[in-house]
C-alpha positions in Angstrom: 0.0 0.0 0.0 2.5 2.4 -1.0 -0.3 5.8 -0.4 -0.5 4.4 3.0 3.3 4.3 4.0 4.4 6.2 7.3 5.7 9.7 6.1 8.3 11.6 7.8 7.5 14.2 9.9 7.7 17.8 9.4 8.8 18.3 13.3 7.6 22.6 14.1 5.1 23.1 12.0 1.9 22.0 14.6 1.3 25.8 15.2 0.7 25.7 10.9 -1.9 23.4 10.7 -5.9 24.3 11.9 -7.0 24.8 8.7 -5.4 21.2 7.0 -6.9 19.5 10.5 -10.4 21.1 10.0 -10.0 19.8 6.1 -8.7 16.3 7.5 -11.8 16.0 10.0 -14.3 17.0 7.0 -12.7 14.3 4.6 -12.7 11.7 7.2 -16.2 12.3 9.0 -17.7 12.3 5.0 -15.8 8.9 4.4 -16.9 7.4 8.0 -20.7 9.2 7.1 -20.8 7.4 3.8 -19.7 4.0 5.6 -22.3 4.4 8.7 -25.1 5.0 5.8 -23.7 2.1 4.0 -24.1 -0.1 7.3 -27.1 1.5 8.3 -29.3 0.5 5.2 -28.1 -3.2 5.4 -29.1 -3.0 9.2 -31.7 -0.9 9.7 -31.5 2.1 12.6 -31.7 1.0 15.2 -29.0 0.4 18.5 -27.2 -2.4 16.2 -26.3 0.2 13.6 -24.5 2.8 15.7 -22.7 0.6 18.0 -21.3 -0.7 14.3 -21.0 2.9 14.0 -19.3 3.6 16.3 -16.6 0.8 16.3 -16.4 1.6 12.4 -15.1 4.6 13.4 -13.0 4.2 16.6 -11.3 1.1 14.4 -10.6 3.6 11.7 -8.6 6.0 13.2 -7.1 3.7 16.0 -6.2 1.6 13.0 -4.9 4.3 10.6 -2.8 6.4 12.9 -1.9 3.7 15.1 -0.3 1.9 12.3 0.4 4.8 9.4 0.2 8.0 11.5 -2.8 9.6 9.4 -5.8 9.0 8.7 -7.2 9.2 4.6 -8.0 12.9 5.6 -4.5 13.9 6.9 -3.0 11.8 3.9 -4.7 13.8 1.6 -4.1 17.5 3.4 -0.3 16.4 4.1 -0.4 15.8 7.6 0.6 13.5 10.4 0.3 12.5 14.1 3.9 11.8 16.0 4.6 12.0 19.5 5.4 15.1 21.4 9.1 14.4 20.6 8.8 13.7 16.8 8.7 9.6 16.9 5.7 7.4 15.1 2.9 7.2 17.5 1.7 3.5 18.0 -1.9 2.1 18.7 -1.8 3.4 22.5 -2.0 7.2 22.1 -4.4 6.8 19.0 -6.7 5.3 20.7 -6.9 7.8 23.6 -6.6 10.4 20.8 -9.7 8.7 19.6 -11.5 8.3 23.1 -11.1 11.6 23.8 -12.4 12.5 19.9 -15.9 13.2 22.0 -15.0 15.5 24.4 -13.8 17.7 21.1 -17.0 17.6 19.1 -18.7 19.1 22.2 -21.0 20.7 22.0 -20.8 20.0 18.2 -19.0 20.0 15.0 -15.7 20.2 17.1 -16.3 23.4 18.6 -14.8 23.4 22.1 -11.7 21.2 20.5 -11.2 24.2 17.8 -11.6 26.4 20.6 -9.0 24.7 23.4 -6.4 24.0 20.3 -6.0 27.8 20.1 -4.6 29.0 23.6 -1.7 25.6 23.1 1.6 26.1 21.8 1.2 23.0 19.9 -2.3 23.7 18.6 -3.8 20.9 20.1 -7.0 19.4 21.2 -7.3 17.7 24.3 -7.0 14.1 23.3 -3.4 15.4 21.8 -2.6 16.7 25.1 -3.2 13.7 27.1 -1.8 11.4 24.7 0.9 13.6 24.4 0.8 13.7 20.6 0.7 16.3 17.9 0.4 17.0 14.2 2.2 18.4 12.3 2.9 18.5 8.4 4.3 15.7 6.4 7.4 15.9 5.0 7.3 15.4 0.9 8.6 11.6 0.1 12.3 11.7 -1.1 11.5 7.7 -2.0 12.0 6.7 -5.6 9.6 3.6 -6.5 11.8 2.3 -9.0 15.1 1.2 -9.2 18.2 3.2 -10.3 20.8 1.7 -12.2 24.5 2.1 -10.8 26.0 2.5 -14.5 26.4 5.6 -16.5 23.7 4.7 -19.4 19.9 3.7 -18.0 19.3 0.5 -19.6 16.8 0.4 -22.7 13.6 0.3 -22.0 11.2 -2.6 -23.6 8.7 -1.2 -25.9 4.9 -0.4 -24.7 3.6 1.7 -21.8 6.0 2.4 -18.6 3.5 3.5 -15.6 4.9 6.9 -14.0 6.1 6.7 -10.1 6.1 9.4 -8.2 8.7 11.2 -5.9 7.8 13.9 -4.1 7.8 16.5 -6.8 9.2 14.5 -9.7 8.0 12.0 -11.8 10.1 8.4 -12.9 9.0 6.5 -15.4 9.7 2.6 -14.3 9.2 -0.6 -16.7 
């Protein structure tokens, strides 16, 4: 799953990043809205179809920053959770991230975590605090997908279509 691959972090630049975060939460509460309809016409409402709900969505981001450091909404917006001191956070602090997810959307939409991410040096919302965590920008991917030949001339390429790679800026073009 290269799109999913731990990025480095961009360590200083929490205090840059309320506006990607907002963008994050909107791409990731439309993707987990579109999954909790999904499950709630095969189910029915009813009690059975948020309690799928919600483990739907704790699983997600425990899962996702737990193992990759972003969620699909910080992937696309750039972004990444790390520890206070810059090192990959594991499934421990995403999950209390995650716990403490519903003491930010008080009253609603987020609010009082937008509010209590303002007065922090860090920027960040109570379940970063206690889980000492923080996000921060990603760092472009200096990783080339395809291999580089150690001699002076690239070898020939067969004829056909070559599929582009992508590193961070620049594109290869790998057999």
């Amino acid at each position: 799953m290269d799109w999913l691959e731990r990025p480095r972090p961009n360590r200083g630049t929490e205090g840059d990043v309320i506006g990607r975060r907002v963008a994050a939460i909107i791409v990731d509460l439309l993707l987990l809205g579109v999954v909790t309809s999904a499950v709630g016409s095969a189910f029915g409402p009813g009690g059975l179809t948020g309690a799928i709900g919600l483990v739907v969505t704790f699983g997600y981001y425990v899962y996702l920053e737990g193992n990759y450091g972003q969620t699909i909404g910080k992937t696309a917006l750039g972004l990444v959770v790390v520890t206070e001191d810059g090192a990959d956070i594991g499934y421990r602090p995403a999950a209390i991230r995650t716990l403490l997810r519903a003491v930010d959307v008080l009253p609603g939409l987020y609010l009082l975590g937008f509010v209590l991410v303002l007065p922090t040096d860090r920027n960040q919302p109570v379940g970063d605090i206690v889980a000492y965590t923080a996000v921060v920008r990603a760092s472009p991917s200096a990783v080339t997908r395809c291999p580089v030949a150690d001699t002076a001339r690239p070898p020939p390429r067969p004829p056909g279509r070559h599929r582009p790679t992508y590193s961070g800026s620049a594109v290869h073009y790998c057999p």
